[in-house]
DSSP file (Angstrom, degrees, kcal/mol; ACC not computed):
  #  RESIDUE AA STRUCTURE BP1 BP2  ACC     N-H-->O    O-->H-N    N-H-->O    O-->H-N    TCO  KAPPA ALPHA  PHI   PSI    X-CA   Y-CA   Z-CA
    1    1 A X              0   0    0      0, 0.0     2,-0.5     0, 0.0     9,-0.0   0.000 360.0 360.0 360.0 139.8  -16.3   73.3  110.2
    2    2 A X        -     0   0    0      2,-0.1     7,-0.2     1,-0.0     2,-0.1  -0.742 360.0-115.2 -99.4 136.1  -12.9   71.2  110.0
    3    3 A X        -     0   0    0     -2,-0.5     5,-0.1     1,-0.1    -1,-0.0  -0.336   9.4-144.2 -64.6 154.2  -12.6   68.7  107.2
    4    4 A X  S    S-     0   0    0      3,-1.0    -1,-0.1    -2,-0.1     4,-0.1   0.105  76.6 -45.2 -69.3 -12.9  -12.3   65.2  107.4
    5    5 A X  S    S-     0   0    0      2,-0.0     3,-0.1     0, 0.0    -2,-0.0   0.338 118.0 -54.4 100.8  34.3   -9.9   63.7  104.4
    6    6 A X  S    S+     0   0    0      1,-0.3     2,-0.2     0, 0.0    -3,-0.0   0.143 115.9 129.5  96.6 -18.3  -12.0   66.1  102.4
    7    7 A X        -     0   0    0      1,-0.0    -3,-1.0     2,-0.0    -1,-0.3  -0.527  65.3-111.4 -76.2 135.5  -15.3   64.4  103.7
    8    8 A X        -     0   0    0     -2,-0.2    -5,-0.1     1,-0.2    -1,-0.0  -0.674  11.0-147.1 -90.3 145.9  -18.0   66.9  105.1
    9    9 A X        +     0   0    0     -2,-0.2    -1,-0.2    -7,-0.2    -6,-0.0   0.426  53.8 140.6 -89.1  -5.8  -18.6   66.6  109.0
   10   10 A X        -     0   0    0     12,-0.0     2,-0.2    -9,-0.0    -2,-0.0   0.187  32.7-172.3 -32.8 119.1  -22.2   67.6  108.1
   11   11 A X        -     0   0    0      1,-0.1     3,-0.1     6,-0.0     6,-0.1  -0.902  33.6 -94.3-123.3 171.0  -25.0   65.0  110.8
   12   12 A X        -     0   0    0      4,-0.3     5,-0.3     1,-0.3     6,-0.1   0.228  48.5 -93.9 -81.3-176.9  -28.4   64.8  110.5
   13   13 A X    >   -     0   0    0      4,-1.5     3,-1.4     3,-0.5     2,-0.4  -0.406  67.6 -63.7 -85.9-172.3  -30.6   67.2  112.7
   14   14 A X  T 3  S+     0   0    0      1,-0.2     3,-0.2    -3,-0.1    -1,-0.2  -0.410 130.4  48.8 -65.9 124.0  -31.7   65.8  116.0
   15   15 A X  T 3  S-     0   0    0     -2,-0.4    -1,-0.2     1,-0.2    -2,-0.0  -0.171 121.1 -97.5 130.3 -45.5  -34.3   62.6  114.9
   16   16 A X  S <  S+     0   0    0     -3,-1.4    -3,-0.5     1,-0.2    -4,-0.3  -0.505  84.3 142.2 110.7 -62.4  -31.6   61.4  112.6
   17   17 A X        -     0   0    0     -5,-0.3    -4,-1.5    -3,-0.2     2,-0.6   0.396  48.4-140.8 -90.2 120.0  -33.3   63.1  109.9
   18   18 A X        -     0   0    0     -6,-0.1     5,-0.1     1,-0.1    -1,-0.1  -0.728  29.7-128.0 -96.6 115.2  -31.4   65.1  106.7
   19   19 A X     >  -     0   0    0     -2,-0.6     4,-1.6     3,-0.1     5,-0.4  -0.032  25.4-102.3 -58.6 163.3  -33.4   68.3  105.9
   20   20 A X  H  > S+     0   0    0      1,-0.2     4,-2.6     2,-0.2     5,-0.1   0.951 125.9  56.1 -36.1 -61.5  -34.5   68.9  102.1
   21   21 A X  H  > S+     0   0    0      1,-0.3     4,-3.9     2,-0.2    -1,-0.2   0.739 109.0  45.2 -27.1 -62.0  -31.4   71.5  102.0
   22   22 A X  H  > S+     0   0    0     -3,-0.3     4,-1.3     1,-0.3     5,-0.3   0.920 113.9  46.0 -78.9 -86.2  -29.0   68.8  103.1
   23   23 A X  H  X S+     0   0    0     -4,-1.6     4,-1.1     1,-0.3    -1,-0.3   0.641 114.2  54.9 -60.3 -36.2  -30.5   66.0  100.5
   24   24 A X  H  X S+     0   0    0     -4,-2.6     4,-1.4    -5,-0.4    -1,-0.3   0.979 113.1  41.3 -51.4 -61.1  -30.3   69.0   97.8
   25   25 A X  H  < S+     0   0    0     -4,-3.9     4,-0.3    -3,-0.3    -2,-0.2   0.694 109.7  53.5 -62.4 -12.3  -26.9   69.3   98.6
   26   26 A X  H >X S+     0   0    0     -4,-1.3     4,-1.7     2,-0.2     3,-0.8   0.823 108.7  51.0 -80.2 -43.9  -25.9   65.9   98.8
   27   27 A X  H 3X S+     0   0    0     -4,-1.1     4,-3.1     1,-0.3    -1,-0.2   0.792 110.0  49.2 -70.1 -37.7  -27.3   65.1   95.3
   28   28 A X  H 3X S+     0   0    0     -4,-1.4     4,-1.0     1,-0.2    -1,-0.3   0.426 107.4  56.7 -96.7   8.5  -25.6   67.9   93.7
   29   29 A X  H <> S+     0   0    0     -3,-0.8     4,-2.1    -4,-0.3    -2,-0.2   0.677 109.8  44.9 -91.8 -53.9  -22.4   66.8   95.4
   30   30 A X  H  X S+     0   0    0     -4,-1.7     4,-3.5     2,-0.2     5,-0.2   0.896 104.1  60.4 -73.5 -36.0  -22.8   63.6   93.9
   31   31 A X  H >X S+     0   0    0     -4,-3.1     3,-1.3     2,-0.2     4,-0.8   0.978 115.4  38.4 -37.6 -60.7  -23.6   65.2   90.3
   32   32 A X  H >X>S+     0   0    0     -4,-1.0     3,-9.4     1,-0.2     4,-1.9   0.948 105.9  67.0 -67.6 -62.1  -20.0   66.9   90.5
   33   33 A X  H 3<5S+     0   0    0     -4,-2.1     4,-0.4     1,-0.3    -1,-0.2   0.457 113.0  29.7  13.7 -60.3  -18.8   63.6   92.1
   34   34 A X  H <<5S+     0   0    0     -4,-3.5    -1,-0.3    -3,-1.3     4,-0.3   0.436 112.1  62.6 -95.3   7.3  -19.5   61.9   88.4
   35   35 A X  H XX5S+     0   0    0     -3,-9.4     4,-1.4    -4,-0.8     3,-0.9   0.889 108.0  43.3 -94.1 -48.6  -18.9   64.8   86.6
   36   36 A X  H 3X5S+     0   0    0     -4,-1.9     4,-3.5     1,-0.2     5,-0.3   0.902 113.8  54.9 -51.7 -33.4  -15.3   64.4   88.1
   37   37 A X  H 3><S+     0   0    0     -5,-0.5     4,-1.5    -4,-0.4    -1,-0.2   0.781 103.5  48.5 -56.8 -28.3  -15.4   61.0   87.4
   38   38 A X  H <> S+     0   0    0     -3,-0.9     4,-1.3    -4,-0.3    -1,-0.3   0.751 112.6  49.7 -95.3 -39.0  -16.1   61.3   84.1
   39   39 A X  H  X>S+     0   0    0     -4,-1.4     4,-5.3     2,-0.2     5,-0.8   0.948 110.5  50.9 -67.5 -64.7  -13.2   63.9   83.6
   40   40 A X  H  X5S+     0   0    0     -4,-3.5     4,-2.8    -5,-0.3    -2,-0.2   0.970 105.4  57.9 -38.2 -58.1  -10.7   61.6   85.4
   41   41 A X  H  X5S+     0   0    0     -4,-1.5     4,-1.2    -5,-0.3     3,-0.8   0.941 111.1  43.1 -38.0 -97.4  -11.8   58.9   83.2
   42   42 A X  H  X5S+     0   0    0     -4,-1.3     4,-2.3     1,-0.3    -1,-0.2   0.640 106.7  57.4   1.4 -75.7  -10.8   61.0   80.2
   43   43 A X  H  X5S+     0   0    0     -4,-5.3     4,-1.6     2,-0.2    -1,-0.3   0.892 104.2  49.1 -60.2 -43.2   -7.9   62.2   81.3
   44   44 A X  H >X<S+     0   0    0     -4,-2.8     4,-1.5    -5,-0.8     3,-0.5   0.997 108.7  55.5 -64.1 -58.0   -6.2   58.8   81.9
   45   45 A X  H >X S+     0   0    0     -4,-1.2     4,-1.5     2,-0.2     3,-0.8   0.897 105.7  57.7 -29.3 -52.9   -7.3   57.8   78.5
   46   46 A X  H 3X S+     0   0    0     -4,-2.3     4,-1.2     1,-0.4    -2,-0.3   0.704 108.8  39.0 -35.9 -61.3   -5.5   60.9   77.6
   47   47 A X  H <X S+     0   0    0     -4,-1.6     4,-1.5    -3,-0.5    -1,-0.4   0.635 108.1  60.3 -45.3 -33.5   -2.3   59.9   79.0
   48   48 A X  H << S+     0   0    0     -4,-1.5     4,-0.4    -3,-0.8    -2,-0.2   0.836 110.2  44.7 -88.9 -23.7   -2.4   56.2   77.9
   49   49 A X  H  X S+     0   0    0     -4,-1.5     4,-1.7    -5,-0.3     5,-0.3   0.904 110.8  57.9 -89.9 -20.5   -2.6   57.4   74.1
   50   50 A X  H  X S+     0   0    0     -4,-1.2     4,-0.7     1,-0.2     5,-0.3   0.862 110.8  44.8 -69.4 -19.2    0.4   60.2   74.9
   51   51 A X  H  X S+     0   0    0     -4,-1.5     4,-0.5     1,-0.2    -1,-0.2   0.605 106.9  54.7 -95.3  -1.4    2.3   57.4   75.9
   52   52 A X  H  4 S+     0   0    0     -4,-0.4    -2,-0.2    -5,-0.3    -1,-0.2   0.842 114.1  40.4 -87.9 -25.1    1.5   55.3   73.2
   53   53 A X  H  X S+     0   0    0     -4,-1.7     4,-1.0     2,-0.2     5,-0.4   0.611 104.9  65.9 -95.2  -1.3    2.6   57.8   70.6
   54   54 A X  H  X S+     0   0    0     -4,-0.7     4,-4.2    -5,-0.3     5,-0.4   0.915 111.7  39.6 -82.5 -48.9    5.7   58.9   72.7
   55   55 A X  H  X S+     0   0    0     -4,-0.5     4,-1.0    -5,-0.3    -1,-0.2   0.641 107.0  60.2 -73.1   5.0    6.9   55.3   72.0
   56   56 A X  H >4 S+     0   0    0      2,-0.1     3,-2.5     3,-0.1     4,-0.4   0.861 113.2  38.4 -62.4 -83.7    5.7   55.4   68.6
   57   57 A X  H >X S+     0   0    0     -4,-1.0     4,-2.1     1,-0.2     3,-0.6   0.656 111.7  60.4 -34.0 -43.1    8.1   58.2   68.3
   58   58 A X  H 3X S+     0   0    0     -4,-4.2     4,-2.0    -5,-0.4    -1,-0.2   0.967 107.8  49.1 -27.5 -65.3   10.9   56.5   70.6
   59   59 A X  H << S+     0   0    0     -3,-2.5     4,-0.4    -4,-1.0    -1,-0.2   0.604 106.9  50.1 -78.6  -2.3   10.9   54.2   68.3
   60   60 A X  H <> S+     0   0    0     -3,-0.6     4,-3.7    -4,-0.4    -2,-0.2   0.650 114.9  52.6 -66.1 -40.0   11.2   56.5   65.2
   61   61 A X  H  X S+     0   0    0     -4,-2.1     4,-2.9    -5,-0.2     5,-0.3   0.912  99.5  51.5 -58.4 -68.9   13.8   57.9   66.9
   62   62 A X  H  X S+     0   0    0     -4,-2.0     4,-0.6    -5,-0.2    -2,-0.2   0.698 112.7  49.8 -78.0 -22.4   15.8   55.1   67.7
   63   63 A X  H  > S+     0   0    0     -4,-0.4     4,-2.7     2,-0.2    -2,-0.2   0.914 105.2  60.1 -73.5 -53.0   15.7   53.9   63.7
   64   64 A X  H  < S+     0   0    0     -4,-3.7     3,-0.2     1,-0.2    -2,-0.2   0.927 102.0  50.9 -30.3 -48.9   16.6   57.3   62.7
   65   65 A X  H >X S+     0   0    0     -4,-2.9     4,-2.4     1,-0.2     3,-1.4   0.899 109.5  47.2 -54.1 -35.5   19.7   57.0   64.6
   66   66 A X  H 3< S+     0   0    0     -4,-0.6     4,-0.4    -5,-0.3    -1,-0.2   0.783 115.1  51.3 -90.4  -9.2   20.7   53.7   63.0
   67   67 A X  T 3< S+     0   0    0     -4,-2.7     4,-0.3    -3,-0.2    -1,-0.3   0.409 108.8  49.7 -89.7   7.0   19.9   55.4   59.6
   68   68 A X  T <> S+     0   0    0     -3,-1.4     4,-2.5    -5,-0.2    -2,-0.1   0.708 113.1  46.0-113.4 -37.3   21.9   58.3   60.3
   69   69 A X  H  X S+     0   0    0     -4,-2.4     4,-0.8     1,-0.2    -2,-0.1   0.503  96.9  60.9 -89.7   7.9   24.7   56.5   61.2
   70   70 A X  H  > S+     0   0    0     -4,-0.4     4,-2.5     2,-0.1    -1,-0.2   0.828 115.0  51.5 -86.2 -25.2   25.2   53.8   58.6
   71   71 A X  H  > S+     0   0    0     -4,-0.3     4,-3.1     1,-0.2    -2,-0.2   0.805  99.2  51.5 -41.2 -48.8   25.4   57.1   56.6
   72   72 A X  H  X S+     0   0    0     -4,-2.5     4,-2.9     1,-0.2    -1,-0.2   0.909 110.6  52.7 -56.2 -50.8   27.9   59.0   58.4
   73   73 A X  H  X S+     0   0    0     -4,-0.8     4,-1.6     2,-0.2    -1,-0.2   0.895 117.9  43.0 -60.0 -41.8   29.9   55.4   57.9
   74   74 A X  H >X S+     0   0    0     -4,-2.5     4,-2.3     1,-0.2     3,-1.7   0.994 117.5  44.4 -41.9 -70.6   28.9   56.0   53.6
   75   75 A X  H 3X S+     0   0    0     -4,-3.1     4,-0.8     1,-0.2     3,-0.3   0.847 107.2  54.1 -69.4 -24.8   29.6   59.1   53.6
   76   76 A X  H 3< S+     0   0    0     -4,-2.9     4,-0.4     1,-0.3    -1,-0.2   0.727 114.7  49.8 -68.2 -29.4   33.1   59.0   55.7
   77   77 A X  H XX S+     0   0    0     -3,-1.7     4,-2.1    -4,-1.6     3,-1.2   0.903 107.4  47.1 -91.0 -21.9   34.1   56.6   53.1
   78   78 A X  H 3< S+     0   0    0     -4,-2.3     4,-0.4    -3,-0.3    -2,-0.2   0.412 103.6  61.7 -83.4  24.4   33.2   58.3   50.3
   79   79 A X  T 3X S+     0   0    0     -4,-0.8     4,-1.4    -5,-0.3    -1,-0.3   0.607 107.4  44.4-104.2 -17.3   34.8   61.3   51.6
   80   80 A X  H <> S+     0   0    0     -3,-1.2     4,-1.2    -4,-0.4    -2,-0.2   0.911 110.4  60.3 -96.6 -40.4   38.6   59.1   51.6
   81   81 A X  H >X S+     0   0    0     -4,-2.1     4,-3.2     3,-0.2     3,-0.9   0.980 110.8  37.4   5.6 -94.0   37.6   57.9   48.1
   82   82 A X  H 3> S+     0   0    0     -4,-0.4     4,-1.1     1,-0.2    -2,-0.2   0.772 114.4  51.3 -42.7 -43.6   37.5   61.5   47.0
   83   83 A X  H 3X S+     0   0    0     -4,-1.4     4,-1.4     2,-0.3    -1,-0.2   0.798 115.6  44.5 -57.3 -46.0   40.5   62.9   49.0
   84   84 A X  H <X S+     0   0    0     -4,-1.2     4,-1.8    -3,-0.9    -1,-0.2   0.788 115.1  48.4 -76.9 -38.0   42.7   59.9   47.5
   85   85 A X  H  X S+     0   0    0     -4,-3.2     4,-1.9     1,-0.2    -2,-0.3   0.677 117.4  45.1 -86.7 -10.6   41.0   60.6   43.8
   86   86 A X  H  X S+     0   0    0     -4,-1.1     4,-1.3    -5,-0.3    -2,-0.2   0.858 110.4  51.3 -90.3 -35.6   41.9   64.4   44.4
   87   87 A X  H  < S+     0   0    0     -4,-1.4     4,-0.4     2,-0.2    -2,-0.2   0.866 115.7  39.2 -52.0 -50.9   45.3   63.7   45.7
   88   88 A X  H >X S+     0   0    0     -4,-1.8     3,-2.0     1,-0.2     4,-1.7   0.890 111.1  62.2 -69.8 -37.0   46.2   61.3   42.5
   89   89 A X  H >< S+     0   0    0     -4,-1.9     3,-1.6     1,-0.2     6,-0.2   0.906  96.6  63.7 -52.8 -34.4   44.3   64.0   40.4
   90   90 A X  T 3< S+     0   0    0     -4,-1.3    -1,-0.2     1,-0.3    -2,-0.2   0.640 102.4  42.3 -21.3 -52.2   46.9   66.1   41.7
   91   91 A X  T <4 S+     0   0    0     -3,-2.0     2,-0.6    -4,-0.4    -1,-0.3   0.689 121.7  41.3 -84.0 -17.5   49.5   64.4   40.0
   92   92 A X    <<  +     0   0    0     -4,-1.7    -1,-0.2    -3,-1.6     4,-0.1  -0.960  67.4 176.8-123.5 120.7   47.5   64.0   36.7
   93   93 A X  S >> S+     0   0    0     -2,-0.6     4,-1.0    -3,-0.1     3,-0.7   0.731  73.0  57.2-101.0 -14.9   45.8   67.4   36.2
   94   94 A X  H 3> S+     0   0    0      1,-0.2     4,-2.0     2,-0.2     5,-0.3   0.805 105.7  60.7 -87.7 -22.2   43.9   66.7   32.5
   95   95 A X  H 34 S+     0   0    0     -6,-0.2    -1,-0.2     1,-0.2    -2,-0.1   0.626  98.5  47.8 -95.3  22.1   42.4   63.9   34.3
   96   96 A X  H <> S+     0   0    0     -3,-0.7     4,-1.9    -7,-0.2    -1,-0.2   0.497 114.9  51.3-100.9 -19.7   40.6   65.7   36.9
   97   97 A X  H  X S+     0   0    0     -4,-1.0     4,-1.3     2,-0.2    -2,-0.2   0.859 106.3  50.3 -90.8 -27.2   39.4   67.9   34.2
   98   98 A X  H  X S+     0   0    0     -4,-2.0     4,-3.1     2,-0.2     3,-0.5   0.890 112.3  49.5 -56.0 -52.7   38.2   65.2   32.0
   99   99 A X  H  > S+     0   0    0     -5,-0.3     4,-2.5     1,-0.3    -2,-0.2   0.997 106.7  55.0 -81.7 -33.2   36.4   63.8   34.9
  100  100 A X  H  X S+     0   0    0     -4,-1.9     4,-1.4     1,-0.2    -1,-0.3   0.785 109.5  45.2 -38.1 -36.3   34.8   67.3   35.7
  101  101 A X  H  X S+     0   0    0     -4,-1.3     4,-1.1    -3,-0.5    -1,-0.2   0.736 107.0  60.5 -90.1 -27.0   33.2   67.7   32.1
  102  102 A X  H  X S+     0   0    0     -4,-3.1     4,-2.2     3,-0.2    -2,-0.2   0.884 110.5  40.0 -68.7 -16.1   32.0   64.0   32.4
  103  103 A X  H  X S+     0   0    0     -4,-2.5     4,-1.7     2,-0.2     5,-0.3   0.972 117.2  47.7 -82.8 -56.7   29.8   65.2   35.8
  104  104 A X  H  X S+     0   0    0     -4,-1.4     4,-1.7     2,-0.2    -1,-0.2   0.786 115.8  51.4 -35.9 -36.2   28.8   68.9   33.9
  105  105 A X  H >X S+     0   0    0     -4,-1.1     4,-0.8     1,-0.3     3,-0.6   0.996 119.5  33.9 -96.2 -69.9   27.8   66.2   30.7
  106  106 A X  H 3X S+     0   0    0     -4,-2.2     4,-2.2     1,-0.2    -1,-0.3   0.746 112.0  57.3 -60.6 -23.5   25.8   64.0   32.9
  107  107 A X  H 3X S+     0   0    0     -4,-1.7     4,-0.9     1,-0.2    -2,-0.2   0.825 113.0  44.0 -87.9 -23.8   24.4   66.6   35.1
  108  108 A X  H << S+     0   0    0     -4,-1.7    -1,-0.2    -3,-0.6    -2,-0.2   0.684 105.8  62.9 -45.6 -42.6   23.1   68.1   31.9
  109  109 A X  H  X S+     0   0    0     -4,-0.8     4,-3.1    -3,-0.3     3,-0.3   0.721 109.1  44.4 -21.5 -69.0   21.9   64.5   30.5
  110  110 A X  H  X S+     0   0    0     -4,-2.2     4,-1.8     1,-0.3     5,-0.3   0.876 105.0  60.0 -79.2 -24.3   19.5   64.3   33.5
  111  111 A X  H  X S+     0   0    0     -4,-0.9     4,-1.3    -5,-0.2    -1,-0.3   0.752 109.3  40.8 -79.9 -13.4   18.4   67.7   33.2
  112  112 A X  H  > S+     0   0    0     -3,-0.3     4,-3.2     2,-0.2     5,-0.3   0.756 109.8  58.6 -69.5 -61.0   17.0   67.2   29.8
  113  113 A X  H  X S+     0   0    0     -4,-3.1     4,-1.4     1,-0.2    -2,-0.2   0.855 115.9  36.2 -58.5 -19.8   15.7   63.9   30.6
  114  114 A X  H  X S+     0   0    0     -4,-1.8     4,-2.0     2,-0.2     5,-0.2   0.915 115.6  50.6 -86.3 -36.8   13.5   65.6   33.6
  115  115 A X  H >X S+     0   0    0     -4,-1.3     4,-3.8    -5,-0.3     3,-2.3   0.962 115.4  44.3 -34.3 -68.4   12.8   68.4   31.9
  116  116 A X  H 3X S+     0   0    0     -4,-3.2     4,-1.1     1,-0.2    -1,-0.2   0.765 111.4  52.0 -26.8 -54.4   11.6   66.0   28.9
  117  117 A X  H 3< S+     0   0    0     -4,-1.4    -1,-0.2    -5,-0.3    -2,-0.2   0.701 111.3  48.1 -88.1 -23.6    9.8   63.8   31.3
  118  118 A X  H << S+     0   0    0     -3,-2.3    -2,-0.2    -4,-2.0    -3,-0.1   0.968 109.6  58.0 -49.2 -69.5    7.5   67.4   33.1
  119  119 A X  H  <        0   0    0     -4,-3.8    -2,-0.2     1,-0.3    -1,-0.2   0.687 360.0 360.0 -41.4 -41.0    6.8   68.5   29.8
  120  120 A X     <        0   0    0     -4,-1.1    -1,-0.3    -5,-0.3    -2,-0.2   0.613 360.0 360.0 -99.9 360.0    5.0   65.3   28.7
């Protein structure tokens, strides 16, 4: 038999009249019918919450970015800071060593104070 748009060419027998067979099949046709239906349903819910979280994330996205790059703009000055304070240390060498034992002195400082602060 050739399909129709997917519709079956199936007629009734002579009388008009659809045998049991035919009324069986017809019923269980409709069973899948809602069973697809029901699936379909699903799946388009399914897609409407993946596109609600892909523009949560879009938008996660798009903040990162503006957080990454006021950094880059921190750190890029505190990288001409340093260069200029390494350059003058240059000229003055006991005060690049002075400021080196004040970061070892603090970085020490704070490690006591966390330690301190586990322990209790």
């Amino acid at each position: 038999m050739a399909a129709n748009n997917g519709w079956s060419s199936r007629r009734p027998m002579k009388g008009g009249n659809f045998t049991e067979a035919d009324r069986m099949l017809e019923e269980e046709n409709d069973r899948q019918i809602a069973g697809l239906a029901g699936k379909v349903s699903q799946l388009k819910s399914l897609t409407v919450d993946i596109e609600g979280e892909a523009r949560n994330h879009n938008h996660y996205l798009d903040d990162m970015q503006g957080d990454f790059e006021g950094t880059t703009t921190l750190l890029g000055g505190s990288n001409k800071r340093l260069k200029s304070m390494v350059s003058s240390a240059s000229q003055n060498p006991r005060f690049m060593c002075y400021l080196i034992l004040f970061i070892v002195v603090i970085f020490f400082i704070a490690y006591y104070m966390v330690g301190r602060a586990i322990a209790t």
